[in-house]
C-alpha positions in Angstrom: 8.4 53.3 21.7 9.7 52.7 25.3 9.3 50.2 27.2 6.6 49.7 29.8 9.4 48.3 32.0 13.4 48.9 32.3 15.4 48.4 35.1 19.2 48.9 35.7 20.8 47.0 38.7 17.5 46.7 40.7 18.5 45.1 44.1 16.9 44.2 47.0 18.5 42.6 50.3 17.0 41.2 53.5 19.0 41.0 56.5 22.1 40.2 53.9 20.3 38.3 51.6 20.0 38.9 47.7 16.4 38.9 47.1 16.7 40.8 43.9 20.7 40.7 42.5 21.5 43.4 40.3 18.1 43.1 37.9 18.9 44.1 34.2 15.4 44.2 32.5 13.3 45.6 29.7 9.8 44.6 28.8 8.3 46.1 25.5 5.1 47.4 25.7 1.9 45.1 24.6 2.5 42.0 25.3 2.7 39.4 27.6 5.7 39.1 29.4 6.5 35.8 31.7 8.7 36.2 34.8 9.0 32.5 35.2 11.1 31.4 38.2 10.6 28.7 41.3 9.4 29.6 44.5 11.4 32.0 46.8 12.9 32.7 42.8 12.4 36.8 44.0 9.7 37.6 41.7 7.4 38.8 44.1 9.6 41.1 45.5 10.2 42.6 41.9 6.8 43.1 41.7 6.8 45.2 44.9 10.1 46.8 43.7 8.4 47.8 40.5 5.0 48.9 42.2 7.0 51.3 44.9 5.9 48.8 48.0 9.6 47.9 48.8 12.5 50.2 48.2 15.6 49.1 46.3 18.6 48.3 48.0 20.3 50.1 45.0 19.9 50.5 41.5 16.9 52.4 39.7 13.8 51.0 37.5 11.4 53.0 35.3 7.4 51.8 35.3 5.9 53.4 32.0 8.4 56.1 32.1 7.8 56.7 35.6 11.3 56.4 38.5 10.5 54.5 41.4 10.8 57.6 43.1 7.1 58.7 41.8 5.0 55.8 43.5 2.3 57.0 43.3 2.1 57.9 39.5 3.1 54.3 38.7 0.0 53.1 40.8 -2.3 55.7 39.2 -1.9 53.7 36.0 -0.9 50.1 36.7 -3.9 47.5 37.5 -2.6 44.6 39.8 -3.6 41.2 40.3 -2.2 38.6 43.1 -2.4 35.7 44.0 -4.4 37.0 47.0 -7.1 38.4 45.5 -7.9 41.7 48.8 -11.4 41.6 47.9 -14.1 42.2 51.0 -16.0 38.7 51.0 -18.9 40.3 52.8 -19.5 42.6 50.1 -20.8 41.7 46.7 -18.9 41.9 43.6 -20.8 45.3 42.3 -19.8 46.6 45.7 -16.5 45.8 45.3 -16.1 47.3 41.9 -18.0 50.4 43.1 -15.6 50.8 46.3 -12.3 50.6 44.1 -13.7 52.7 41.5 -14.0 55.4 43.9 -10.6 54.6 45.4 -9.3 55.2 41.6 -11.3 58.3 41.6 -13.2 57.5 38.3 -16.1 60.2 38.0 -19.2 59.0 39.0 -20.9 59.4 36.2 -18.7 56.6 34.4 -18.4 53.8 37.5 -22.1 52.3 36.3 -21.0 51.8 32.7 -17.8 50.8 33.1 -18.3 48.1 35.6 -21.4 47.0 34.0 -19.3 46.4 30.9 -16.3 44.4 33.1 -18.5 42.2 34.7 -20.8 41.3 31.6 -17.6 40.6 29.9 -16.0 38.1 32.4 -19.3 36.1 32.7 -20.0 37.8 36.3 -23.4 39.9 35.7 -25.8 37.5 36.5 -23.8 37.2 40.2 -23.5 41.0 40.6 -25.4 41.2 43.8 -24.0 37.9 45.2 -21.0 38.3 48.2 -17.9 37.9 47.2 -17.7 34.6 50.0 -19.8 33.0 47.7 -18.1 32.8 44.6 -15.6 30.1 44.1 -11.5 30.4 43.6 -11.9 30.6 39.9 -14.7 33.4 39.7 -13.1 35.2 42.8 -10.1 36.0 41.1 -12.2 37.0 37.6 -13.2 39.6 39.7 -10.0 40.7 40.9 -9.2 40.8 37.2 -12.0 43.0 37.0 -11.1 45.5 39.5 -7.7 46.1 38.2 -9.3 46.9 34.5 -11.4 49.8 36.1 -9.2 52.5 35.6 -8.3 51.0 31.8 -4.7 50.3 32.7 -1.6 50.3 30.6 0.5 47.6 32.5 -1.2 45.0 34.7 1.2 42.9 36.8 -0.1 39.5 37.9 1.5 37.7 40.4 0.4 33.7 40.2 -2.9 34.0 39.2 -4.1 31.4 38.4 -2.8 29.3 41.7 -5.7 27.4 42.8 -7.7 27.1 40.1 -9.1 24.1 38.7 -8.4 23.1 35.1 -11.1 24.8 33.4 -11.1 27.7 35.5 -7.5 28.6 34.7 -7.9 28.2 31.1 -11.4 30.8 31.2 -9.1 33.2 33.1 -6.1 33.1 30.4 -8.4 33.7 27.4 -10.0 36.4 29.1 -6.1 37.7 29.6 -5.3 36.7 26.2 -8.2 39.2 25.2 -7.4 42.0 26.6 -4.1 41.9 25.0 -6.2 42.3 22.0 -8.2 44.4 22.8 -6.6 47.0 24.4 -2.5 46.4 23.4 -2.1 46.2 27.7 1.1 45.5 28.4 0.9 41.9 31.4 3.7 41.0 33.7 3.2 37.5 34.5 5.0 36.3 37.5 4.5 32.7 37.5 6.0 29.0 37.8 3.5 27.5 36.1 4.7 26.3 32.4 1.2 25.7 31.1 0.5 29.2 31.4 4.1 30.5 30.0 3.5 28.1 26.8 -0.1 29.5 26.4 0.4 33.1 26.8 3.6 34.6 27.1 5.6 36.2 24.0 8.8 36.6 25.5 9.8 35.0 29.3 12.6 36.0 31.9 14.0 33.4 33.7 14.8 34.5 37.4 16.4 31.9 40.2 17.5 32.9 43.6 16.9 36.9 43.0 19.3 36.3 39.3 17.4 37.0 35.8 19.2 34.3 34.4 18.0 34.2 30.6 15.4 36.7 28.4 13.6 35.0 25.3 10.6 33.6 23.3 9.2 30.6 24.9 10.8 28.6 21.1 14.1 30.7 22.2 14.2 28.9 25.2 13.5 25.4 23.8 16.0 25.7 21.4 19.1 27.4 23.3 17.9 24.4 26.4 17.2 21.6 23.9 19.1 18.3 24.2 18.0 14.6 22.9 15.4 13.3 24.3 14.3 9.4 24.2 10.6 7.7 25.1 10.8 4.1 25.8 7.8 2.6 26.5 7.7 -1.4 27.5 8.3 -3.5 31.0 10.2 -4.5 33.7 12.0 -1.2 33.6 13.7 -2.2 37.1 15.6 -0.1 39.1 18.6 -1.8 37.5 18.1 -1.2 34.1 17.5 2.4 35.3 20.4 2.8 37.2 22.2 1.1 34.7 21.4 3.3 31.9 22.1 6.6 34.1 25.6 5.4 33.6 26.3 5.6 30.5 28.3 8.1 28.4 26.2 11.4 27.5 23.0 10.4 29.5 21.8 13.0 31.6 18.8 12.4 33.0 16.2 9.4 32.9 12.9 9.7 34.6 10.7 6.6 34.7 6.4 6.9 34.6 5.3 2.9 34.9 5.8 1.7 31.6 7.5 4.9 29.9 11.2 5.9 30.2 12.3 9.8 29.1 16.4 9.5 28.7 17.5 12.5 28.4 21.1 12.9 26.4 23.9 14.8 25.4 24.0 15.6 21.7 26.2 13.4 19.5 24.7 10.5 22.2 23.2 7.3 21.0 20.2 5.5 21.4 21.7 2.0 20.9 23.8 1.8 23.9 20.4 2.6 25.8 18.4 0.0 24.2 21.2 -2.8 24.2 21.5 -2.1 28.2 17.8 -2.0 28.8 17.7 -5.3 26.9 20.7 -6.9 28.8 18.9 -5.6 31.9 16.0 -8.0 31.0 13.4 -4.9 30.0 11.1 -5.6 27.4 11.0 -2.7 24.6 7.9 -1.9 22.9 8.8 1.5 21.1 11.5 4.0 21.1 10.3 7.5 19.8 12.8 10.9 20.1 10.5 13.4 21.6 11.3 17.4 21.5 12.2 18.7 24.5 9.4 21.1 26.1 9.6 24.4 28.0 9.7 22.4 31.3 12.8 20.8 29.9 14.8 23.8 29.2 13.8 25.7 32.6 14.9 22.7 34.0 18.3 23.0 32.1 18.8 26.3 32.8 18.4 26.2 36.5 20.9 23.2 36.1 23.3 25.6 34.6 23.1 28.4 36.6 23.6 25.5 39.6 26.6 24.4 37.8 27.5 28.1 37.6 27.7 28.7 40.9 29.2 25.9 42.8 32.3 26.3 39.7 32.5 30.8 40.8 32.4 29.0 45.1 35.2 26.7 43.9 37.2 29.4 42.7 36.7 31.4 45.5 38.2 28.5 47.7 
């Protein structure tokens, strides 16, 4: 089967910057695909590569067999959800879906069932005939969801979706995502920073970090390849002593303090004895120490660190 997504040295430059460096990619088709990256990472302007809104600087990409070259075909059959939803707040929601069902040229005939069915699904019937301006963040982008389901899609990108919604809000919107997958064996590209959702939903995740795709993997790929020792401390009169203290020693490399928790972070091979004799010498109080697995947010972390590392060693060189 090929995949809904390949690209071969996709690059994009502004005024002499790498937005996009040299993009290697593949994304299999039905699943849920992370791009996970911080902001100003260049996975927005992927997205725009990929949908024909920006052209490359060089290299080539294919959309569902499609070259970036034939726009307009990828469009036809991609849906396409951001984190600006471009709905008109004046109109209501069945107006909305009725104005971009036209714009996707679906007969008449079919508009009525189809976004009767959409919006029942989503939990948006009974606000049909309601403006848009009236809905809140979480059911204005449901809707957005909706519109790009009209024309059944095969590949939906989503660029941050869920950025602004409160707690329950964001978990409605990635069930109903997590559905569709089912449902239909749609292929998402999830740009995102947002670990919860990456954990949740995503069955493999690229890592991208100032326009580089810096790793590809399952979310447990990523743990593991990133994973390093991790120690939780909880007690008193963790000082800024004892912390700076235990930052010192040999094969810590990282200690983050929350009240009365300390995560120490180590090398492995490293100790905990030397962390708990310091800490003690330091007058802190130890109630418990547990070793903790290290989570996704961890090993992004790690790997950004690397690629940092990475960089200033290739600069160095070049001096």
């Amino acid at each position: 089967m090929e995949p809904a997504i390949v690209t071969r040295g996709l690059t994009r430059s502004f005024d002499g910057r790498l937005a996009v460096d040299h993009l290697d990619l593949e994304v299999p088709q039905g699943i849920v695909f992370g791009f996970l990256g911080p902001n100003g990472a260049g996975k927005t302007t992927t997205i725009r590569l990929l949908l024909g809104l920006l052209e490359p600087t060089s290299g080539s990409a294919k959309v569902l067999g499609f070259d970036l070259s034939q726009s307009h075909r990828i469009r036809e059959r991609v849906g396409v959800v951001l984190e600006q939803p471009g709905l008109y707040p004046r109109m209501s929601a069945w107006e909305n879906m009725e104005f971009f069902a036209a714009a996707y040229k679906i007969p008449p005939h079919l508009r009525e069932k189809r976004i009767t069915e959409l919006l029942q699904h989503l939990g948006l019937w009974e606000r049909r005939h309601d403006p848009v301006a009236t809905f809140s963040k979480g059911m204005t982008q449901k809707l957005a969801f909706a519109r790009s389901l009209l024309h059944n899609p095969s590949l939906i990108f989503m660029d941050e979706p869920t950025t602004g919604l409160d707690v329950p809000g964001a978990a409605a919107l990635r069930e109903d995502i997590a559905e569709l997958v089912r449902e239909t064996n749609a292929t998402i590209f999830l740009s995102t920073h947002n670990m919860t959702e990456v954990e949740k939903m995503c069955d493999l995740v690229g890592v991208i970090n100032e326009g580089r795709l810096l790793t590809v993997g399952s979310p447990e790929d990523l743990r593991t390849r990133a994973s390093q020792p991790r120690l939780r401390i909880a007690g008193r009169k963790f000082n800024t002593r004892a912390i700076e203290s235990i930052r010192k020693l040999p094969g810590v490399t990282e200690v983050t303090s929350n009240g009365n928790e300390l995560y120490v972070t180590m090398e492995e091979g490293a100790g905990a004895h030397a962390v708990i004799r310091t800490l003690t010498e330091q007058g802190a109080e130890i109630d418990e120490v547990t070793r903790v697995a290290s989570g996704l947010e961890d090993a992004f972390l790690a790997i950004l660190r690397e690629d940092q590392e990475g960089r200033k060693d290739s600069a160095g060189k070049r001096d």
